[in-house]
C-alpha positions as CSV (number, residue, x, y, z in Angstrom):
1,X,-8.2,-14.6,-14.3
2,X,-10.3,-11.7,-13.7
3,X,-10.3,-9.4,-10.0
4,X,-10.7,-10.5,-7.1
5,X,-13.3,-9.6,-4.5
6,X,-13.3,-10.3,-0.7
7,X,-17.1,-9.9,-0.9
8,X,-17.1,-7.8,3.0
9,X,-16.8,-4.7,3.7
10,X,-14.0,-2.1,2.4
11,X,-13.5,1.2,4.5
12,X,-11.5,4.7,2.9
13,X,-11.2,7.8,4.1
14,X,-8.7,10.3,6.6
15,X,-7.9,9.5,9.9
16,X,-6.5,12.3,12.7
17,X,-3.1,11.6,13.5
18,X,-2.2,14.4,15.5
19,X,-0.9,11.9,18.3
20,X,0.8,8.9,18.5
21,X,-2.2,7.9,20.8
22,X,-4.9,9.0,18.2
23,X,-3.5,7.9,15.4
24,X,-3.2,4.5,17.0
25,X,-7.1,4.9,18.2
26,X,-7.6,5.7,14.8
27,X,-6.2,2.9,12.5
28,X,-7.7,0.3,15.5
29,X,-10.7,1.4,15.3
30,X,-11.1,1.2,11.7
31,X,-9.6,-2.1,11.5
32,X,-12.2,-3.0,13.5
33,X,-14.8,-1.8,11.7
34,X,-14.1,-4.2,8.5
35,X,-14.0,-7.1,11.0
36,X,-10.6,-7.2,12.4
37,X,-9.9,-8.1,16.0
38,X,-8.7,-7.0,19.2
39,X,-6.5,-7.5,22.1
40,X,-4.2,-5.1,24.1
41,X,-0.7,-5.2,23.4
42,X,1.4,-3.5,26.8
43,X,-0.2,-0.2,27.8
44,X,0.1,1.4,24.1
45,X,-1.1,-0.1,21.3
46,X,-3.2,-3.2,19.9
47,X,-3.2,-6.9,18.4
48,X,-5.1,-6.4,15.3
49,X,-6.4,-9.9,13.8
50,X,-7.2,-10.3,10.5
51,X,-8.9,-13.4,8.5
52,X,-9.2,-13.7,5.0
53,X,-11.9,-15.2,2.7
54,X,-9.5,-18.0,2.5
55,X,-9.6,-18.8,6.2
56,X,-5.6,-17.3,6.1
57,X,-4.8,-15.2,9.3
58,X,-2.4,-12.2,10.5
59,X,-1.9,-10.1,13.6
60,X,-0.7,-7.0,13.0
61,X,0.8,-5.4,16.5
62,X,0.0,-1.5,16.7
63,X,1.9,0.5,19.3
64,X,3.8,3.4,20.4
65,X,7.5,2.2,20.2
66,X,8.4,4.7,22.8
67,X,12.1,4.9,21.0
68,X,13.9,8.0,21.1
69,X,15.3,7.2,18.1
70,X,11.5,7.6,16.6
71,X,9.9,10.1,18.5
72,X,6.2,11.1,17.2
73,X,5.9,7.5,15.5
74,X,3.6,4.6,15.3
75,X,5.1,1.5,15.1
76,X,3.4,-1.7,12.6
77,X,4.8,-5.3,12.7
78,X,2.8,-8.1,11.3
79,X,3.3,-11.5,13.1
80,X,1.8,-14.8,12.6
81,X,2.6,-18.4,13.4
82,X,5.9,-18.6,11.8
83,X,7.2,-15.2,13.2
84,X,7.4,-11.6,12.8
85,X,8.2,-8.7,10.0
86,X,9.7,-6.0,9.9
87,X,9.2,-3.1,12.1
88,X,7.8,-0.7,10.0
89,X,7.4,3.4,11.3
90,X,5.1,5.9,10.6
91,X,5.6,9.6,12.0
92,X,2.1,10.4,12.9
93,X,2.5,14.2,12.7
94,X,4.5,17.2,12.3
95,X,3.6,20.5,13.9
96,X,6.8,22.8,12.5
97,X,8.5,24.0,9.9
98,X,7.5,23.5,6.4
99,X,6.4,19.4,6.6
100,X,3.1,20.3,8.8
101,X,0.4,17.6,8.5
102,X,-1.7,15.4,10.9
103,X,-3.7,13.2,9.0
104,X,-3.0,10.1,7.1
105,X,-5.1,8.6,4.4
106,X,-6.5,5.1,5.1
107,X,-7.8,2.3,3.5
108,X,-8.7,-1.3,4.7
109,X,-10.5,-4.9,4.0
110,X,-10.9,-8.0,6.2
111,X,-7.3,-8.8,5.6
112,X,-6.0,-5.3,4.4
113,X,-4.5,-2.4,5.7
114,X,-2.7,0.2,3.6
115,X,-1.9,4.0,5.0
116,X,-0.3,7.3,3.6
117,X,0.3,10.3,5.0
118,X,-2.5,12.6,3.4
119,X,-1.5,14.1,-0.2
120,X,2.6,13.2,0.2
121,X,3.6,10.5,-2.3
122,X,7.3,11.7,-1.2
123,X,8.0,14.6,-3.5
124,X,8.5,18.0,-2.0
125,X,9.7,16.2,1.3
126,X,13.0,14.9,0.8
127,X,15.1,18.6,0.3
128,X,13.6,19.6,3.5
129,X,16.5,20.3,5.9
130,X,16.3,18.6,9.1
131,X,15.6,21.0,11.3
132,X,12.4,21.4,10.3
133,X,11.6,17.6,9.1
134,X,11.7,15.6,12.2
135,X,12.8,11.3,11.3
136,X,9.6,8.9,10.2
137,X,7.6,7.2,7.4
138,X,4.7,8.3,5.6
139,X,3.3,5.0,4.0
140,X,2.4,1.6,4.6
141,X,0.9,-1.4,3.4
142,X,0.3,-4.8,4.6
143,X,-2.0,-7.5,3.4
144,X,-3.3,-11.4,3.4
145,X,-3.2,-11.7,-0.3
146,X,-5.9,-14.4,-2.5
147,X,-3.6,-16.9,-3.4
148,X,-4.4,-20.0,-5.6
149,X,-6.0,-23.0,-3.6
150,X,-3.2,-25.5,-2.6
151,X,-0.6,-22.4,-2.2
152,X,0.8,-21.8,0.8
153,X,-0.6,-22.3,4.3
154,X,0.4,-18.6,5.7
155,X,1.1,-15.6,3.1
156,X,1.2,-12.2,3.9
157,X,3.6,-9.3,3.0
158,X,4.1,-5.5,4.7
159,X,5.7,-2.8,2.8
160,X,6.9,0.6,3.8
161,X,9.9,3.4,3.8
162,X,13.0,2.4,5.5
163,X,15.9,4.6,5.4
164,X,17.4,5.5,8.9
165,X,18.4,9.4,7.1
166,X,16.0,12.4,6.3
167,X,17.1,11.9,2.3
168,X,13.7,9.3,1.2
169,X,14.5,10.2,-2.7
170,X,15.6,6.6,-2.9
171,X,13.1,5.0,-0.2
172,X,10.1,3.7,-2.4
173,X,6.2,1.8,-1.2
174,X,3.3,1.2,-2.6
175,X,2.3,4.8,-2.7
176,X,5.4,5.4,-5.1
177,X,6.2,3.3,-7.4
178,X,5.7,-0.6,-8.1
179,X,7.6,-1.8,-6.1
180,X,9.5,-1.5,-2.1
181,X,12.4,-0.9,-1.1
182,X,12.1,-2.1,2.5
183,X,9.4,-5.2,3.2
184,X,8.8,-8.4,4.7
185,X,7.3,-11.4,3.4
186,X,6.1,-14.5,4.5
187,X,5.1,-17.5,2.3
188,X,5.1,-20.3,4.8
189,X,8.7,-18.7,5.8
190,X,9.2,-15.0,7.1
191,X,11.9,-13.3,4.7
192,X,12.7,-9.6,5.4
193,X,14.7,-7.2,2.9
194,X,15.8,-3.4,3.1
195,X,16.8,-1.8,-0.3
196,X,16.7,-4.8,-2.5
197,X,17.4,-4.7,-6.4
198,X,14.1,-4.1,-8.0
199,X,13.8,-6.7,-10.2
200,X,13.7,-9.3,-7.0
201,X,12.2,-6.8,-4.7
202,X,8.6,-6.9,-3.6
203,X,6.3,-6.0,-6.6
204,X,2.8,-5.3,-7.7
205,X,2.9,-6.0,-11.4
206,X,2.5,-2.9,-13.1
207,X,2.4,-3.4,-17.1
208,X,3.8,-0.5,-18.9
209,X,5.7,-0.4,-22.3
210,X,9.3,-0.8,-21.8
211,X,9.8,1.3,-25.4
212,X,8.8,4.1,-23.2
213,X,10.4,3.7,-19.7
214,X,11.6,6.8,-19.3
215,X,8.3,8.7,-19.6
216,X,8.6,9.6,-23.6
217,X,4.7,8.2,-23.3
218,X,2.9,10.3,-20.7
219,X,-0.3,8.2,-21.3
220,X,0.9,5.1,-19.9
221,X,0.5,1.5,-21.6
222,X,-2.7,2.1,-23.4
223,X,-4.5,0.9,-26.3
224,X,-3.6,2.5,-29.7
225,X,-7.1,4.3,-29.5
226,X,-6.0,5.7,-26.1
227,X,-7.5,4.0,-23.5
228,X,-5.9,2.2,-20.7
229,X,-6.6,-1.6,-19.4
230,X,-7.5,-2.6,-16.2
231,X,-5.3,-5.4,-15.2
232,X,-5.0,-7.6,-12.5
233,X,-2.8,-6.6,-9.1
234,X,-0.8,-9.4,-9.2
235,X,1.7,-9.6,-6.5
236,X,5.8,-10.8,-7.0
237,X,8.8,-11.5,-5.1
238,X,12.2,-12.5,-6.4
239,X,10.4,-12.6,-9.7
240,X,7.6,-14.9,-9.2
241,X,4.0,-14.4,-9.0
242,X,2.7,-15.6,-5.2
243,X,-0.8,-13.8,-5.4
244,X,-3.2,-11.0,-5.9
245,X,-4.5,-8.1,-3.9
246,X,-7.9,-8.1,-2.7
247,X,-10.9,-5.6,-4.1
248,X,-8.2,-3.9,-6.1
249,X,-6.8,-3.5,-9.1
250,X,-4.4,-1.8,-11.7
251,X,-5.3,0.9,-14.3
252,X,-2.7,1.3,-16.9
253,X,-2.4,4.7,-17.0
254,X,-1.0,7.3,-14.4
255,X,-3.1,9.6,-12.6
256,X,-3.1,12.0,-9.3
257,X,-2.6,10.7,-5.9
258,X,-6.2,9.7,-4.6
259,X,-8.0,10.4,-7.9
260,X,-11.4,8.5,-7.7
261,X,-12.4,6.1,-11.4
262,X,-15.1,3.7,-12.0
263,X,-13.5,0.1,-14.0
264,X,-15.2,-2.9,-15.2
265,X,-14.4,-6.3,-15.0
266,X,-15.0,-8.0,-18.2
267,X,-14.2,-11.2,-17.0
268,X,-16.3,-11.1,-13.7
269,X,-19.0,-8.7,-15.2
270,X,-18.7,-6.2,-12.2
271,X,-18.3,-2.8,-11.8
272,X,-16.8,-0.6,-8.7
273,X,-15.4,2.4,-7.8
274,X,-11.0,2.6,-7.3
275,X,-9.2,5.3,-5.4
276,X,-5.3,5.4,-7.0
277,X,-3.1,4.9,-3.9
278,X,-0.2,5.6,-5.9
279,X,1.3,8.7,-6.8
280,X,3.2,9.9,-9.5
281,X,6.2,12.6,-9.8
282,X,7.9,12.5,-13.0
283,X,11.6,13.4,-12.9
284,X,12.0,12.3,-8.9
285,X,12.3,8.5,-8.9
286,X,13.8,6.0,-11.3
287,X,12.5,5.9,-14.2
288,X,9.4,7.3,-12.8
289,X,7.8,3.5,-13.6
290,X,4.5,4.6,-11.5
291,X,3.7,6.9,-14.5
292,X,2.3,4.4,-16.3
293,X,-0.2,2.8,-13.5
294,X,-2.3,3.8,-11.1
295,X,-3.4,1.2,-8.2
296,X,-7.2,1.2,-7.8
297,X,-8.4,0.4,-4.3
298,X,-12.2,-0.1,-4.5
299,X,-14.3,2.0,-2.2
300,X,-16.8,-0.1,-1.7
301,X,-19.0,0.9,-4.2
302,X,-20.5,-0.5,-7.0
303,X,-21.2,1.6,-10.4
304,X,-23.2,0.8,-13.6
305,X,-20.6,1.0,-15.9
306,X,-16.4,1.8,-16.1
307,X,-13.2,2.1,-18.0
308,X,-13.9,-1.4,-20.2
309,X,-11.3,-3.9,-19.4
310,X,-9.9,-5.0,-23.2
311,X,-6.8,-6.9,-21.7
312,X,-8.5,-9.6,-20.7
């Protein structure tokens, strides 16, 4: 099928979040600089619109929950004509003990919007004690997928970490592993799930060698000369393909969090520059399954040449 492309603007870079208000400033303003929308929610936050090259739309509400059971968080719920989605949390910063950051990693399209705190993929947080590793999140993603033309009339999905304790070890996004433990989706009907089996659960379709599931092949699903294939990011739930991320894609092979690779499209005949959103900790999560893909985001820009796409 070949990648897809929204054809507008991408954005990627670090955002301060060393307030609730800022980081709220932050994420709204560069949602707005890839086309999204405005309109005040309350006193604390924003209606973000987005519109996708297929005409589908979301509003994502942005806001300070003002909940003492989530102090120092941002709050994300994604709403459209059929409902809303979960409520997904974010600690925006942490100036104690041995968890200090204020900044979050950021990347967004017309109809995209996927956030991680800056260089934590989750390992080396989760034995912190809690006295000195306040409650919150540290990832999020939520899109409009492309889906095929007749599909559904409204399809969107958000993704994040959901636990309600300071032990995340078994709390997976995006930015972990292949697949979530805590998202909603709607495909022309809202469905929301916390902690659901993996093989139903929200997934981008990471292709790796089952021979080798528990990491005995450090190089990922590759070719036998060694080099990986650049795959499409299909998107599942409950074991079915629904759609595909947009100006993205998946690189067989695992690399370091925010590590920057050029790809080709054989199909399409283009070339761009990926980011991997995804880390990868061998030895932490089950199976460690992201070692054997990385999630590309494109950056926006366009290169001569890349990793040659043979799985096509």
């Amino acid at each position: 099928m070949g990648l897809v492309f929204s054809g507008q603007p991408v954005t990627f870079g670090v955002i301060d979040t060393s307030s609730v208000n800022l980081m709220i400033t932050n994420i709204c303003s560069t949602l707005l600089s890839v086309g999204w929308t405005a309109v005040p929610y309350l006193s604390s936050g924003f209606d973000m619109t987005a519109i996708s090259p297929q005409g589908k739309t979301v509003t994502a509400r942005i806001y300070d929950p003002a909940d003492p059971s989530w102090p120092d968080n941002v709050a994300i719920q994604f709403r459209s004509g059929l409902g809303a989605g979960m409520v997904h949390y974010l600690l925006a910063f942490n100036n104690s003990g041995l968890g200090v950051f204020h900044a979050y990693t950021i990347w967004a399209n017309c109809c995209s919007l996927f956030l991680g705190m800056e260089g934590d993929s989750g390992a080396g947080y989760i034995q912190f004690p809690a006295s000195t590793f306040p409650q919150g999140n540290r990832a999020f993603q939520g899109a409009i997928p492309w889906i095929p033309p007749g599909g559904a009339n409204e399809v969107w999905f958000t993704a994040g970490e959901f636990d309600g304790t300071l032990d995340r070890s078994d709390c997976v996004s995006f930015r972990r592993d292949y697949f979530c433990n805590a998202y909603s989706i709607n495909i022309d009907g809202i469905t929301t799930r916390t902690y659901p089996d993996a093989a139903a659960a929200l997934q981008v379709s990471a292709l790796k060698a089952v021979k080798y599931a528990n990491g005995g092949f450090p190089n990922g699903y590759c070719l036998v000369d060694g080099s990986p294939l650049v795959t499409d990011p299909l998107l599942l739930e409950s074991g079915s393909i629904f759609g595909q991320l947009y100006d993205a894609a998946l690189l067989s092979a695992p690399s370091a969090l925010d590590d920057v690779f050029h790809v080709k499209d054989t199909v399409r005949k283009y070339s761009f520059q990926g980011f991997n959103f995804c880390g990868s900790y061998p030895g932490i999560f089950r199976a460690d399954d992201s070692q054997f893909f990385s999630l590309l985001l494109s950056t926006g820009i366009v290169v001569a040449d890349g990793v040659s796409n043979s799985g096509y």
